[in-house]
Steps between C-alpha positions, in 0.01 A plus 500: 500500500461400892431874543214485278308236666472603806326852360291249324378349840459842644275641253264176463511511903370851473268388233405200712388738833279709239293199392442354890382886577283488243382204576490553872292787386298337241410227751371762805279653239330157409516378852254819590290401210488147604273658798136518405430862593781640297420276207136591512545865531728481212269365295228690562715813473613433176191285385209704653340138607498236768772185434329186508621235729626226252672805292674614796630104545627513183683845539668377811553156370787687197599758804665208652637376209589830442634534831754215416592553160814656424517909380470539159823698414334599178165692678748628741787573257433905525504467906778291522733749268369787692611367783860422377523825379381742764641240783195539692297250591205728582189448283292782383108552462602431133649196585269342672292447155742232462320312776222560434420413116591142632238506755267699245606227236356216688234699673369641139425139387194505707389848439221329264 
C-alpha cells in the first residue's frame, strides 16, 4: 500500500505542472489582450467594427477576473489529457483554440 501512494503523488504532481502551464499560458494570452491595441484589433478583426470605450471596460473588467480565476479542468479536459499522454508540454495551433474560446467567450458578449 505505501508503494501506491507515492505513484499517487507523482501522477497528480504531473497533473498539477499541466494545469499551472496552462494557466501560465492562459494568463499571457489575456495579459496581451488586456492591452488596448490587441483587444481592439481583435475585435475589429473578428467583428468588422470599432469597440466602444465602455464595452472595452467591461471586456477587460472579466479579463482580470479571468486572469485570476482558476482553469477550468472541464474546458481544458482534452488539453490536459493530451498532454499526459503525448508527455509534451508543447501546444499546437489546434490547441491554442482552447485559449481562445475563453477570451472569445467573454469578448462575444459584446459583439451586439
Amino acid at each position: 500500500m505505501n508503494k501506491i501512494e507515492p505513484e499517487k503523488d507523482s501522477i497528480s504532481l504531473s497533473v498539477e505542472k499541466i494545469i499551472d502551464l496552462i494557466r501560465s499560458l492562459r494568463n499571457e494570452l489575456i495579459k496581451e489582450f488586456l492591452k488596448d491595441e490587441s483587444l481592439l484589433e481583435y475585435y475589429h478583426k473578428h467583428f468588422k467594427k470599432k469597440l466602444s470605450i465602455v464595452k472595452k471596460e467591461f471586456i477587460k473588467r472579466e479579463l482580470r477576473e479571468l486572469l485570476i480565476s482558476p482553469v477550468d479542468l472541464v474546458h481544458y479536459a482534452g488539453l490536459i489529457n493530451h498532454i499526459k499522454e503525448t508527455s509534451s508540454a508543447s501546444i499546437g495551433e489546434k490547441d491554442s483554440e482552447y485559449f481562445y474560446s475563453d477570451l472569445k467567450r467573454i469578448i462575444a458578449k459584446y459583439e451586439h
